[in-house]
C-alpha positions in Angstrom: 68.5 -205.1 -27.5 70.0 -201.7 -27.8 68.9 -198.6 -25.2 70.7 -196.0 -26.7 73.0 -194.9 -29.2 76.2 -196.4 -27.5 77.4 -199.5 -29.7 78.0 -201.6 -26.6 74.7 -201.5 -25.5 75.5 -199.6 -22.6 73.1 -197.0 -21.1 74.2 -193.3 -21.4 74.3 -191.8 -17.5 73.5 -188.5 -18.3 76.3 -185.7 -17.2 75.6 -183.3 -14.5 73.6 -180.6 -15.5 73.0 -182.1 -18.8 69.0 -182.7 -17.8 67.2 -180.3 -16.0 63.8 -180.2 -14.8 61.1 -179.4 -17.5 60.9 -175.9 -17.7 63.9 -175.2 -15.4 65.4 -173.7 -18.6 62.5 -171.3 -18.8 62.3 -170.6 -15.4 66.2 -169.3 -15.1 66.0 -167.9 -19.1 62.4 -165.8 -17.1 64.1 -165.0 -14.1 67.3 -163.4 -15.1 66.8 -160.9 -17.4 63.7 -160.1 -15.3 64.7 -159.6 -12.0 67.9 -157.5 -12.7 65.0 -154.6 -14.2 63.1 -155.3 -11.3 66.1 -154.2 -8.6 66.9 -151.3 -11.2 63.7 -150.2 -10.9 63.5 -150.6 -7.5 66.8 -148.7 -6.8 66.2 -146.4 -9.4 62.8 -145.4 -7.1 64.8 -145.2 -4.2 67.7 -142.6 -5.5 64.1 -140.5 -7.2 62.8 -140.7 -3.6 65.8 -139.7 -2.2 66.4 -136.7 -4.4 63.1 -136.0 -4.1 63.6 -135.8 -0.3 66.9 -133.7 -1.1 64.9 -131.0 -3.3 62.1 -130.6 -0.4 65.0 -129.6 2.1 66.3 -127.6 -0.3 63.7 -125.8 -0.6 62.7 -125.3 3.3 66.2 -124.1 3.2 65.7 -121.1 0.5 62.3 -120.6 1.5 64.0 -120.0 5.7 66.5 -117.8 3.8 63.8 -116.1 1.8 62.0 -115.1 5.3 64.4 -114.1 7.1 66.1 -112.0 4.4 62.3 -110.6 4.5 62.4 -109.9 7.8 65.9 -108.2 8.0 64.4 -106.0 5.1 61.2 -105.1 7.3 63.2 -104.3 10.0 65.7 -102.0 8.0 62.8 -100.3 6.3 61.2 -99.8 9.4 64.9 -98.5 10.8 64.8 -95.7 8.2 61.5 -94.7 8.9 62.0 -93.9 12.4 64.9 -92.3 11.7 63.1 -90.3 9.1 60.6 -89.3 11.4 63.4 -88.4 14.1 65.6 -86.0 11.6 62.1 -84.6 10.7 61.0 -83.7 14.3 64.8 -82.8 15.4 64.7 -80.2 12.1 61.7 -78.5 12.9 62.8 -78.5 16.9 65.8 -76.4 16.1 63.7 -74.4 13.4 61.0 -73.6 16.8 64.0 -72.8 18.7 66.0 -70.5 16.3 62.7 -69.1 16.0 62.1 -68.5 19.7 65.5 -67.0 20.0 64.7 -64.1 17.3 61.6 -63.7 18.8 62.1 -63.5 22.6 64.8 -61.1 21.1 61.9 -59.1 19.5 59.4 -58.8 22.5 61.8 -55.8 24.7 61.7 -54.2 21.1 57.1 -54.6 21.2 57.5 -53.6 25.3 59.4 -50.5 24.5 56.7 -49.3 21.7 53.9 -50.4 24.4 55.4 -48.0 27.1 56.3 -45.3 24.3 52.6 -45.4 23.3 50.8 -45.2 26.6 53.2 -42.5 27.5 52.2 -40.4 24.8 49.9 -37.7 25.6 46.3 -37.4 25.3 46.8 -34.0 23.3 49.4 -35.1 20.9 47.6 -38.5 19.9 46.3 -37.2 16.8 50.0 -36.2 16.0 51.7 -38.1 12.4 54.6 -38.6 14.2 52.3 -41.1 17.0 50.7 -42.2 14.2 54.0 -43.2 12.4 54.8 -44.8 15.6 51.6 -46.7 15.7 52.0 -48.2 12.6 55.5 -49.5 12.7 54.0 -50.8 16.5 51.6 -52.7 15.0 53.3 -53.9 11.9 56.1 -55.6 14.3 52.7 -57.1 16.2 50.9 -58.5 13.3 54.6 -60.0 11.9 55.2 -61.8 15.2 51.2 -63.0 15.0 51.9 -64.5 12.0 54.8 -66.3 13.0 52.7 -68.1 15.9 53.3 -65.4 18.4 49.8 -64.7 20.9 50.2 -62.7 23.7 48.8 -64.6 27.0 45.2 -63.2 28.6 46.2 -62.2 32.2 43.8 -59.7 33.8 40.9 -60.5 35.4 41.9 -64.4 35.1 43.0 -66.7 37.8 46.4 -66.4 38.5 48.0 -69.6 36.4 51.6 -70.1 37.3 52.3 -72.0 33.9 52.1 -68.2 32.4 51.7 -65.7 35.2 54.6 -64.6 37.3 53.9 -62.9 40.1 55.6 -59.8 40.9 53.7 -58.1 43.1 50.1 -59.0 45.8 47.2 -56.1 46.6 44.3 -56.0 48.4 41.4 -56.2 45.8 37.6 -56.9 45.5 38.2 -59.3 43.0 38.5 -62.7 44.2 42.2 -63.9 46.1 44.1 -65.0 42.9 42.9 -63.0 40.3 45.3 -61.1 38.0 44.5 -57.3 39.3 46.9 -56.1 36.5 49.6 -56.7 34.1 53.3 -55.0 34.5 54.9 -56.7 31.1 53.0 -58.5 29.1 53.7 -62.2 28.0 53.9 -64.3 25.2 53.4 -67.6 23.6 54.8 -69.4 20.5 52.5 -71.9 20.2 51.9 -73.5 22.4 55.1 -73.0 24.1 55.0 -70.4 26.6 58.2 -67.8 25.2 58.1 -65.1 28.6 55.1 -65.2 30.8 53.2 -62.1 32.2 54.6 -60.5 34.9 51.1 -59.5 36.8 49.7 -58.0 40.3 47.6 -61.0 41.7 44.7 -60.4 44.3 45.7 -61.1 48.1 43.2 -62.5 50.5 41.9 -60.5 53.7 
């Protein structure tokens, strides 16, 4: 009796590979196709991540850039301000000076209308020509007032060596110290002392 097709009633041996295990077919038809999406998928995660993690250093780059650009700016905006500020107090410095040069060149020209007036006698006061001396006297007064000028208090005060000079000591009843009297009278600009009073000072006993 016959076990297979073959004519001489030989059995078949079947080839290699010919018979594989049921479902072996599936298995390797499931498994291909399958697992080569799986490890595209997987690496295609891994070069996301990866750019992912290239775009975050990135961006702390640019944003350490954006800071300390920032802070250069601060600093240079803060540069110009001081130096602002600087030109601004060097500008009006050489205005106070230029303006304490005209000034103390003034003051001999206020001391010589002082003396001129107080030599003036009592009978020719009432004169126009005193009178026309007066008024150019005080018009040069009330200019230099205007400019800051303020002529410093010395008589009867206590001898301050900021704006009192000396010249000359008496006996007096007023306490040792005191200005007795004034010999040329001084000035301020300001608060900047331009030629201090040149006063008699009270001497001790």
């Amino acid at each position: 009796m016959s076990t297979g097709g073959d004519p001489t009633g030989q059995a078949i041996a079947p080839s290699d590979g010919a018979i594989d295990e049921p479902g072996a077919r599936w298995r390797k038809r499931d498994s291909g196709p399958s697992g080569a999406a799986e490890a595209a998928a997987t690496a295609g995660f891994e070069e996301q991540d990866e750019q992912d993690g290239g775009l975050e250093a990135r961006l702390a780059g640019e944003q350490a850039k954006a800071e300390d650009y920032l802070g250069k700016w601060q600093r240079a905006a803060a540069d110009m301000s001081n130096m602002r500020r600087r030109h601004e107090q060097d500008r009006q410095e050489i205005t106070r000076q230029a303006n304490a040069r005209i000034i103390g060149d003034l003051l001999p020209v206020l001391d010589s209308f002082d003396r001129a007036l107080a030599l003036v006698p009592t009978e020719l006061r009432q004169a126009p020509w005193v009178d026309g001396v007066a008024m150019v006297e005080r018009q040069l007064r009330s200019a230099l007032e205007r400019n800051g000028v303020t002529p410093i208090e010395a008589e009867g005060k206590a001898f301050d060596p900021t704006e009192h000079e000396a010249l000359m000591h008496e006996e007096s009843d007023l306490p040792e110290g005191t200005v007795t009297g004034v010999l040329q009278g001084g000035y301020k600009l300001h608060d900047r002392v331009l030629r201090p009073a040149m006063v008699k000072v009270a001497k001790g006993s």
